[in-house]
LOKE-393961 format. One record per residue (C-alpha): x, y, z. Coordinates in steps of 0.25 Angstrom, whole numbers, always signed. Each point is the difference from the previous one (the first is absolute). Layout:
LOKE-393961
<node xx="X" yy="Y" zz="Z"/>
...
//
This chain:
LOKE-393961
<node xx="+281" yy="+356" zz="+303"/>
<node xx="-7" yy="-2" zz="+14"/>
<node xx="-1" yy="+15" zz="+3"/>
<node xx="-5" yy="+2" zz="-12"/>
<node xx="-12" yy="-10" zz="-1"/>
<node xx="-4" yy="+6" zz="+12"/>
<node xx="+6" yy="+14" zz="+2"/>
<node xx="-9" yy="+6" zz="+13"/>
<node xx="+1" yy="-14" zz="+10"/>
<node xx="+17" yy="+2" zz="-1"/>
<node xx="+1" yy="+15" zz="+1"/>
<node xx="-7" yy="-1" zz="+12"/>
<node xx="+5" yy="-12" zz="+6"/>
<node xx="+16" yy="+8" zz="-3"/>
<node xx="-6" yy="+12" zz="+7"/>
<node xx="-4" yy="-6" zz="+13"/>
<node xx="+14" yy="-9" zz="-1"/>
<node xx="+7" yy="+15" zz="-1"/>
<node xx="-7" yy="+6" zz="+10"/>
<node xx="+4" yy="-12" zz="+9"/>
<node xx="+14" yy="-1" zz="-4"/>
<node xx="+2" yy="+16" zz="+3"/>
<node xx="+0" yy="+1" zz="+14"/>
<node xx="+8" yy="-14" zz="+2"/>
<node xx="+11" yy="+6" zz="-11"/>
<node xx="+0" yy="+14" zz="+8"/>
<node xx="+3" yy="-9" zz="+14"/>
<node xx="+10" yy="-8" zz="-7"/>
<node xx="+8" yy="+13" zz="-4"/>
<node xx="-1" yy="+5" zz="+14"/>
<node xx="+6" yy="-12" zz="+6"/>
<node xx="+11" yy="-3" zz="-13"/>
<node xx="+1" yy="+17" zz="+5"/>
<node xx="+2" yy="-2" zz="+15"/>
<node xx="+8" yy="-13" zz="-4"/>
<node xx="+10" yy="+9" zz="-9"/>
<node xx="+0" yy="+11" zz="+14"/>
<node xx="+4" yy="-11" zz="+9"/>
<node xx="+10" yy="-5" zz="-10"/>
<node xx="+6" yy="+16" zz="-1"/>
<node xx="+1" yy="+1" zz="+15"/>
<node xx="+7" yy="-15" zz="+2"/>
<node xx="+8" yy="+7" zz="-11"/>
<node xx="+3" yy="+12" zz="+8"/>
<node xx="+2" yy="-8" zz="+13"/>
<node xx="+12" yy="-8" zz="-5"/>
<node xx="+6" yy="+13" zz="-7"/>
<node xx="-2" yy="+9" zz="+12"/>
<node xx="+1" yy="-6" zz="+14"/>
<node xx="-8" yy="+12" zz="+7"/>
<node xx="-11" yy="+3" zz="-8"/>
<node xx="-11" yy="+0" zz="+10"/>
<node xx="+5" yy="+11" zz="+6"/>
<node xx="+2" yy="+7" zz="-14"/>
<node xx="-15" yy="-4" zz="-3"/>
<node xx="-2" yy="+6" zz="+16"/>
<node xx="+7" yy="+14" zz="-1"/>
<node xx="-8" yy="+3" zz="-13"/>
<node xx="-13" yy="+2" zz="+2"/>
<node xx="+0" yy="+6" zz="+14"/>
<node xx="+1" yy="+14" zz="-5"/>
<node xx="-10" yy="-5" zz="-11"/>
<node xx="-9" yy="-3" zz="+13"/>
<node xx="+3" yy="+12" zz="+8"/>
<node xx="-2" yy="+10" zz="-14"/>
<node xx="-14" yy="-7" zz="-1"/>
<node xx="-3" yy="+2" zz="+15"/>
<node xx="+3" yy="+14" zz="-1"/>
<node xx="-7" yy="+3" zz="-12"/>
<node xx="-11" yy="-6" zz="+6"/>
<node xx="-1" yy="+9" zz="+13"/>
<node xx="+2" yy="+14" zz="-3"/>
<node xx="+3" yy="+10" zz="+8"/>
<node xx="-11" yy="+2" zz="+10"/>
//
């Protein structure tokens, strides 16, 4: 009933509170995100008792690929 007595103050005032209220929700979801990565990788750690190396030995030849690509042949 508010909103509709005065229609244009609200709408704004609900803009603005969105506009503000977007960047907090996208931090939150990063940290609820990292918080569900740390969580996987405790996860992984208790299952597998090596898995830093595993995470090591993988993207070397990711690194090495990348560094040749980017040099060429000269």
């Amino acid at each position: 009933q508010q909103q509709l007595q005065q229609p244009q103050q609200p709408q704004q005032l609900q803009l603005q509170l969105q506009q503000l209220r977007q960047p907090q929700q996208q931090l939150q979801r990063q940290q609820l995100q990292q918080q569900l990565q740390q969580q996987l990788l405790q996860r992984q750690q208790r299952q597998q008792r090596q898995p830093q190396q595993q995470l090591q030995r993988q993207p070397q030849p990711h690194q090495l690929q990348q560094q040749r690509q980017q040099q060429p042949q000269q």
